[in-house]
C-alpha positions in Angstrom: -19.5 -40.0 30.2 -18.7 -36.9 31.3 -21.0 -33.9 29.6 -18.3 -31.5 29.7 -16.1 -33.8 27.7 -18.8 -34.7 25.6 -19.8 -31.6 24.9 -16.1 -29.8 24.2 -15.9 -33.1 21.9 -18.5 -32.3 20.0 -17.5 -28.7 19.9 -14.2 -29.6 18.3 -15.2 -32.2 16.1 -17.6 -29.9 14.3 -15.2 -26.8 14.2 -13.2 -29.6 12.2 -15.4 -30.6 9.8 -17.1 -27.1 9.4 -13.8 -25.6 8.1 -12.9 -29.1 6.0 -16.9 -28.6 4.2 -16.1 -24.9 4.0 -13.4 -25.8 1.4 -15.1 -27.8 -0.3 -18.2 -25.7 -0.4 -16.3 -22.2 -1.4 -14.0 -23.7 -4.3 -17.2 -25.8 -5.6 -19.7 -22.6 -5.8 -16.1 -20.7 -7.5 -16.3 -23.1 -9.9 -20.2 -23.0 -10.8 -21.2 -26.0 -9.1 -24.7 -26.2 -8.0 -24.6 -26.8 -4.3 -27.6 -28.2 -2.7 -27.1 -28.5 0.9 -24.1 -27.8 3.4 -24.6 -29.9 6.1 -22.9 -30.2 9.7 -23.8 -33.7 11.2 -25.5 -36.5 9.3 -29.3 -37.0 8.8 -31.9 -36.9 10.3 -32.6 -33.3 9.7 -32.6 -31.0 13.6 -32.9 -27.7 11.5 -32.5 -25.6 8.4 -30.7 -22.5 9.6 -31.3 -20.7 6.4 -30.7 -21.3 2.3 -29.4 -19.3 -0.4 -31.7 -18.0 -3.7 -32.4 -20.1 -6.6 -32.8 -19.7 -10.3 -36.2 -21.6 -11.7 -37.7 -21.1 -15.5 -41.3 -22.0 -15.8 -42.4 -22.2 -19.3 -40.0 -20.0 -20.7 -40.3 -17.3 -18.1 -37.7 -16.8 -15.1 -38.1 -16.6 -11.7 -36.0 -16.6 -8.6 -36.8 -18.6 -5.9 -37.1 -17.0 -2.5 -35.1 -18.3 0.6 -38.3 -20.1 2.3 -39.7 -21.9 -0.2 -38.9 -25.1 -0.2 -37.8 -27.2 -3.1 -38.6 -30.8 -3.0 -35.8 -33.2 -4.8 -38.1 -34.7 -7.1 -38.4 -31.3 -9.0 -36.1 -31.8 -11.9 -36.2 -30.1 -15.3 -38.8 -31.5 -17.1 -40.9 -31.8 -14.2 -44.5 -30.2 -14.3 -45.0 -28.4 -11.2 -47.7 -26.4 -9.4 -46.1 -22.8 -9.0 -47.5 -19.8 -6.7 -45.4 -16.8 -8.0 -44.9 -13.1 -7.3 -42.5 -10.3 -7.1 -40.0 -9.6 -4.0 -38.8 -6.6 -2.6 -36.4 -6.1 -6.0 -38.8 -6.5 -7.8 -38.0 -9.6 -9.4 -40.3 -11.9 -10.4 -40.1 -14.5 -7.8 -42.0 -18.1 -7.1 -43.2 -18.3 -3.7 -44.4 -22.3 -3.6 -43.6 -25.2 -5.7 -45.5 -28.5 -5.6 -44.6 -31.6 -8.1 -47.6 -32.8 -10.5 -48.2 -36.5 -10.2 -47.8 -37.7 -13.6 -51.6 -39.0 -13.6 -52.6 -35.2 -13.2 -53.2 -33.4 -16.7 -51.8 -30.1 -17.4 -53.9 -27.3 -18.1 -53.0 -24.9 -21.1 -49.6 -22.9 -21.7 -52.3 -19.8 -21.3 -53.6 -20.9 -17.9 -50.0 -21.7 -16.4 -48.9 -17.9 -17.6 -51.5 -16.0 -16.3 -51.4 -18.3 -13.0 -47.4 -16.6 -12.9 -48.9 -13.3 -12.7 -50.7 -13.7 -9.1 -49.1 -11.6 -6.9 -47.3 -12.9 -3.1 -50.3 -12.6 -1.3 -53.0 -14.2 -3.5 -55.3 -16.9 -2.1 -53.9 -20.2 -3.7 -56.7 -21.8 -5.7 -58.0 -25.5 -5.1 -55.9 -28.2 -6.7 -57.7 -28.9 -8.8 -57.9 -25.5 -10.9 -54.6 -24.6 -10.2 -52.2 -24.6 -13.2 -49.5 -26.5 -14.2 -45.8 -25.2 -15.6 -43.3 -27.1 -17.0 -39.6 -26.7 -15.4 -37.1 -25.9 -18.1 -34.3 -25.1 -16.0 -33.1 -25.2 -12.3 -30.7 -24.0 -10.0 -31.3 -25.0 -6.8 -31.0 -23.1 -3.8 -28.3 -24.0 -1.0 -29.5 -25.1 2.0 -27.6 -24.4 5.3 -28.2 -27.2 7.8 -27.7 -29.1 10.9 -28.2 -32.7 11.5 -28.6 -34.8 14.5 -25.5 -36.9 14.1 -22.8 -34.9 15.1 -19.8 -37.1 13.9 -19.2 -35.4 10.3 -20.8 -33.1 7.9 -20.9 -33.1 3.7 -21.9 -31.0 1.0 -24.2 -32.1 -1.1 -23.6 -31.2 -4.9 -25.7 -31.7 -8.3 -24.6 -34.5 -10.0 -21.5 -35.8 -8.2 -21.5 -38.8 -10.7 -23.8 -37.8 -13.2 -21.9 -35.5 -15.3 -25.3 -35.1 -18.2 -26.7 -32.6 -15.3 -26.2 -29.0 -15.4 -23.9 -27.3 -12.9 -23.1 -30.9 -11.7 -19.7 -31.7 -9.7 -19.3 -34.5 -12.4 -19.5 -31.9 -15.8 -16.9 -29.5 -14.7 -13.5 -30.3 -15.8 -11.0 -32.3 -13.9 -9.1 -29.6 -12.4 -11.7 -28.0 -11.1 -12.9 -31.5 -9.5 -9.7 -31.6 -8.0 -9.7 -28.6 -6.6 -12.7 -29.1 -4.9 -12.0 -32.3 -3.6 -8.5 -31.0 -1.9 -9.8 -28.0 -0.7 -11.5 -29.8 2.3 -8.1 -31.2 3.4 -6.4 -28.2 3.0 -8.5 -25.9 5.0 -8.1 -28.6 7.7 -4.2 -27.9 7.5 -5.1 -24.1 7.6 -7.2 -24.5 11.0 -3.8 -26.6 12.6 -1.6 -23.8 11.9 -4.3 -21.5 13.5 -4.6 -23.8 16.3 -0.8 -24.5 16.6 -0.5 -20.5 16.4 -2.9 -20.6 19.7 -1.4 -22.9 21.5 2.3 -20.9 20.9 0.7 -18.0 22.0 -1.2 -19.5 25.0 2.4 -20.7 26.6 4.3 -23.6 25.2 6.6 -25.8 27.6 10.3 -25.6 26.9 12.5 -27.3 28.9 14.9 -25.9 31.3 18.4 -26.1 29.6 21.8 -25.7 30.4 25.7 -26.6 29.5 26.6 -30.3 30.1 29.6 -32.0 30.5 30.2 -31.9 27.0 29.4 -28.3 26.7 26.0 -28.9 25.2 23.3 -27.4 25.8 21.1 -30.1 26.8 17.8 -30.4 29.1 18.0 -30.7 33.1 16.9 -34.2 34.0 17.5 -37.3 36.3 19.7 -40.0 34.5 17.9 -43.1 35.4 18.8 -46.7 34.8 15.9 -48.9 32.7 18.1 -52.0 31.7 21.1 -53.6 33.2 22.8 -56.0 31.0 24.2 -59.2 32.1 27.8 -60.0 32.2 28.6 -56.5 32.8 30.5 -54.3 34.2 27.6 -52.5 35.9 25.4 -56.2 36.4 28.6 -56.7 38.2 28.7 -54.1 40.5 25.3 -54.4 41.3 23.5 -51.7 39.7 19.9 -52.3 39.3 17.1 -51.0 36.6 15.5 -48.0 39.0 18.7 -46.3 39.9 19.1 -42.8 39.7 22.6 -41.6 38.8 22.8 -38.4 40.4 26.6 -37.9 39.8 30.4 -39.3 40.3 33.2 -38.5 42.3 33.3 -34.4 42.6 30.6 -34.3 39.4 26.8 -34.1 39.4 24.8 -35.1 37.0 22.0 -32.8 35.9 21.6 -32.6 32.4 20.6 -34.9 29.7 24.1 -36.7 28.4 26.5 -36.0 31.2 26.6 -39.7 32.5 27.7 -40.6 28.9 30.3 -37.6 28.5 31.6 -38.8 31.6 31.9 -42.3 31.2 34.0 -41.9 27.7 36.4 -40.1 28.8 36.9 -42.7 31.9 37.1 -46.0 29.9 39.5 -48.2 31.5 39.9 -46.4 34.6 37.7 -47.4 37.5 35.1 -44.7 38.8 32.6 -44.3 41.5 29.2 -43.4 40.7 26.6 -41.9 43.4 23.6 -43.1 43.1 20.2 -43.2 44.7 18.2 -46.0 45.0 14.4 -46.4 46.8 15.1 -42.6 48.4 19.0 -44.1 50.1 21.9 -42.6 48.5 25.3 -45.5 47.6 28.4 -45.3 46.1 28.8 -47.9 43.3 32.7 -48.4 41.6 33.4 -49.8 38.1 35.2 -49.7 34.9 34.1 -49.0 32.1 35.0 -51.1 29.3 37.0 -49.5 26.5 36.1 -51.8 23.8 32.5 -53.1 24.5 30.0 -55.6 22.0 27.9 -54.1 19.8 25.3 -52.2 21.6 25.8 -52.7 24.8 27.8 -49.7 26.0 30.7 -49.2 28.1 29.1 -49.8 31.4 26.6 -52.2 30.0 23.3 -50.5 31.3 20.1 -48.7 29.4 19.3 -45.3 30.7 16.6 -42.7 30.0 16.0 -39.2 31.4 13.1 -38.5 33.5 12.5 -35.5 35.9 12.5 -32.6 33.1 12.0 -29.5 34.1 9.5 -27.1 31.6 8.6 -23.3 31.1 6.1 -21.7 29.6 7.3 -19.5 26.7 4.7 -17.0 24.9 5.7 -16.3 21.4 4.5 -13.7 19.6 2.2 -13.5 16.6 4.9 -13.4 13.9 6.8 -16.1 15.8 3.8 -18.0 17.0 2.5 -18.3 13.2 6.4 -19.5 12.0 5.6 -22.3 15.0 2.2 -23.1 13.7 3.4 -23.6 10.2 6.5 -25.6 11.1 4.5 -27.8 13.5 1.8 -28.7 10.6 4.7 -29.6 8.6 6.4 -31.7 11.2 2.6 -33.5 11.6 2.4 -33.9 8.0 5.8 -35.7 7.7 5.1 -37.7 10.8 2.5 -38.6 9.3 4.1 -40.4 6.6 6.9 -41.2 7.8 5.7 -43.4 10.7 4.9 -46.9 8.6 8.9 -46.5 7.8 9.6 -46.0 11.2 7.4 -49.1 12.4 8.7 -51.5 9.4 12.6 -50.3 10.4 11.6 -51.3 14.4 12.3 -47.6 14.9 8.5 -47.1 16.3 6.5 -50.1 18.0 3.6 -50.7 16.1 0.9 -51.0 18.9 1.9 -47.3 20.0 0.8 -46.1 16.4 -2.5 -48.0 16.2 -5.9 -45.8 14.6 -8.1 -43.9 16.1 -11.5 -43.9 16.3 -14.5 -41.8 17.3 -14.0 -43.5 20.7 -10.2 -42.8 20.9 -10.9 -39.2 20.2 -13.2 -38.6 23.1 -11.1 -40.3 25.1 -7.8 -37.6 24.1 -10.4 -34.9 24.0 -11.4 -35.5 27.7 -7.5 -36.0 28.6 -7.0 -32.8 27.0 -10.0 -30.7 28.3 -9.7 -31.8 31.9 -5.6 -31.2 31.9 -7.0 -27.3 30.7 -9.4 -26.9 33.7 -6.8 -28.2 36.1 -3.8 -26.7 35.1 -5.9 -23.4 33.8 -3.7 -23.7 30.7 -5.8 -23.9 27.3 -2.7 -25.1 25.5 -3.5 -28.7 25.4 -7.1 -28.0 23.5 -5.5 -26.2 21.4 -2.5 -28.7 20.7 -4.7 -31.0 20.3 -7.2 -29.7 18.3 -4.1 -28.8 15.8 -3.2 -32.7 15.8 -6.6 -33.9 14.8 -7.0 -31.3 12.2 -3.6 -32.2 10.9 -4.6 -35.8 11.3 -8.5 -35.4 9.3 -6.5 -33.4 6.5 -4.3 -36.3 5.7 -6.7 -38.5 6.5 -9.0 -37.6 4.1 -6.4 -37.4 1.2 -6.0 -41.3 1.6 -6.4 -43.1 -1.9 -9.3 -44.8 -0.2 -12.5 -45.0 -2.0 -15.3 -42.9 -0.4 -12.6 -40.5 1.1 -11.8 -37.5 -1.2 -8.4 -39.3 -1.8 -10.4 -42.0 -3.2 -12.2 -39.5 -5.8 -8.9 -38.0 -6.6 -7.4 -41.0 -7.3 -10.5 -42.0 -9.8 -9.6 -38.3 -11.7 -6.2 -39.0 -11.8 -6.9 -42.3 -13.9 -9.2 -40.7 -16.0 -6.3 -38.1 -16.9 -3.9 -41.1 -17.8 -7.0 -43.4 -19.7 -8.0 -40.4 -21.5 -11.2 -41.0 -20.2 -13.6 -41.4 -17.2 -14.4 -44.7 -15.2 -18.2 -45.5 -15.6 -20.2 -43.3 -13.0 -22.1 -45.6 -11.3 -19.2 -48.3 -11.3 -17.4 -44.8 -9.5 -20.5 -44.8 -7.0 -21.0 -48.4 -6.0 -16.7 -48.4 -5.5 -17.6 -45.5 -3.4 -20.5 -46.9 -1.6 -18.8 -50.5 -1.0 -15.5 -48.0 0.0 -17.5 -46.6 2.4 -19.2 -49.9 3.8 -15.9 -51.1 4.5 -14.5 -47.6 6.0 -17.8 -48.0 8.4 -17.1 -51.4 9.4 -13.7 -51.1 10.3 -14.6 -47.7 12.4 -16.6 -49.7 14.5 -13.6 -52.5 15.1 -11.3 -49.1 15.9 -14.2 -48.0 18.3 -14.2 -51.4 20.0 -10.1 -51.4 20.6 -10.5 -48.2 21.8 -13.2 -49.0 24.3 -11.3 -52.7 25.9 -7.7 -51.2 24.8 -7.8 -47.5 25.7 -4.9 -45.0 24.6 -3.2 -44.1 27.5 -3.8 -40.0 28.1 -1.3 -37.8 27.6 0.1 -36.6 31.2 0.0 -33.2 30.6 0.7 -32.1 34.4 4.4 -33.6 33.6 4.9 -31.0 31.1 5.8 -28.7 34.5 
């Protein structure tokens, strides 16, 4: 495992996932949910870069609650707390430490707990076992900016995602705004692929090298090649073989996409005499093209492709490169859903659109980043980071439970019920949803590990 790769893997993974949380994150706090913690990576906890302020009330009075004082889950309203308080900088009336109250512990008197509130920052704190106790009426928790040691995701963690009886919960606020939050993630990640398909127009973006055809086209220079010969025909006949190269005819060469097949129409019927080259030798090869040929098998009765392309970088700029970027993510998007038509109508072979997992995408991320250091061309990190963003964004709005398509879905039938599905029959769907989405990430991870995705050859793109 190579740490570059690794490490660029990493890098682009969590760019991904920062800017799919950030949606979520920046339409949720819009919409007055109480966010607890944004997270990149999954638990265990590395560190807590920072948190917002919070909003306590002890005992009828309010307090803000600074940005290092830690906030235990467990405190909920109702809670009886121990509560060191003081004033900030502003002025404000701010708690400075918060410890929850076994419920064996008795309280001491409303009196006590008030004048205990009146300590200022720097007081002493005063053995357990004197120290007063407050009651915690209300509670907006501050949000907690952090990175975890698993670097293969991220979250944000809201009040309440199924519990909609808890105040400034995801799960009280009405279903637009639940929807909204829930498809901002994806749609951020399609804002990050035009950026990134932006980039890569801007960073040089092969075009091949074109010109006019036989048929007065303009059409790609390339090498007509022969990749099936059919039997029983006029070309099995003369003894052309899969491999061929059909650089030209009598007086005619062939050097862009299509002119073999403008050529041959017009000659149906009449015998011609192809040059071709074959293992390095050139021949001479005559036949006649059949005028009236089966059903897809062609006048000469041969498959060809075109190989050979020649490419140039062309720079675009911004205005241009954005139009790409956009019309790109589109194109991805469509792809997208057009490709199980495409593989049920034999159009696209099934085993070349397989998922991807984890694996998979460290596999195209190293293809990607060592094509960039060879060819000292960051276009394919940037393509590709476009793709995958593209790819995460629909992804995630699969009707899948435990994916955000999943929780859409669930709001969408409580708009045509009338009313909402059982929270926590919601939440073990999720959890069982998200069970299953494990498991069959590992089975992904293991075809990509005996099966690998053949890397893209970028050095062909010149």
């Amino acid at each position: 495992m190579d740490p570059i790769y690794l490490i660029a893997f990493i890098v682009i993974l969590s760019i991904l996932v920062f800017v799919h949380e950030l949606g979520h994150f920046v339409v949720a706090k819009r919409s007055g949910i109480t966010v607890e913690e944004f997270a990149i990576g999954f638990p265990p906890r590395l560190v807590k870069l920072w948190q917002d302020e919070g909003q306590i009330t002890l005992d009828g009075h309010d307090f803000v609650i600074g940005r290092k004082v830690n906030v235990p889950r467990t405190i909920q309203p109702g809670a009886q707390v121990y509560a060191e308080t003081g004033v900030d900088e502003k002025g404000r009336p701010e708690v400075t430490k918060l410890e929850l109250v076994a419920p064996t512990t008795p309280s001491p008197s409303g009196s006590e707990a008030r004048f205990f509130g009146l300590l200022s920052r720097g007081s002493a704190p005063a053995p357990v076992g004197n120290r007063p106790v407050v009651t915690v009426e209300a509670l907006t928790r501050p949000t907690e900016y952090t990175i975890n040691a698993i670097p293969f995701g991220g979250y944000v963690r809201m009040v309440g995602e199924e519990d909609p009886s808890a105040p400034g919960s995801f799960a009280s606020k009405s279903k637009r705004a639940r929807l909204a939050v829930l498809a901002a993630g994806s749609l951020m990640n399609l804002v990050a692929a035009i950026f990134f398909f932006t980039l890569a127009a801007m960073s040089g973006t092969p075009e091949p090298v074109t010109g006019t055809n036989l048929a007065g086209e303009e059409a790609p220079v390339a090498q007509t090649v022969i990749n099936a010969v059919i039997p029983d025909t006029p070309a099995a006949q003369a003894g052309l073989q899969v491999g061929d190269i059909i650089v030209g005819a009598t007086g005619i060469d062939f050097k862009h996409v299509g002119d073999l097949v403008s050529y041959i129409e017009d000659k149906k019927g009449t015998e011609v005499t192809l040059r071709i080259e074959r293992q390095g030798q050139p021949l001479e090869i005559a036949l006649t093209p059949r005028p009236n040929p089966p059903a897809n098998q062609g006048a000469m009765g041969v498959g060809i492709s075109y190989e050979g392309m020649e490419n140039r970088l062309t720079y675009l700029s911004l205005p241009q490169a954005v139009g790409s970027g956009v019309s790109q993510t589109a194109r991805y998007v469509a792809l997208t859903f057009y490709m199980p038509i495409a593989i049920l109508q034999n159009i696209f072979p099934a085993e070349a659109a397989r998922p991807t997992g984890p694996v998979g995408i460290y596999q195209q991320t190293g293809s990607a980043v060592n094509a960039a250091i060879t060819l000292n061309w960051w276009f394919p990190v940037l393509w590709f980071t476009a793709v995958l963003s593209t790819a995460l964004a629909v992804t995630n709005l699969l009707p899948l439970p435990a994916l955000d398509g999943g929780r859409i879905l669930f709001i969408l039938i409580e708009a045509i019920r009338g009313k909402r599905v059982p929270p926590e029959k919601e939440g073990a769907i999720h959890f069982v949803g998200l069970a299953l989405l494990v498991t069959l990430m590992l089975v992904i991870s293991y075809y990509d590990i005996s099966n690998p995705i053949p890397p893209i050859d970028w050095a062909s793109f010149f």
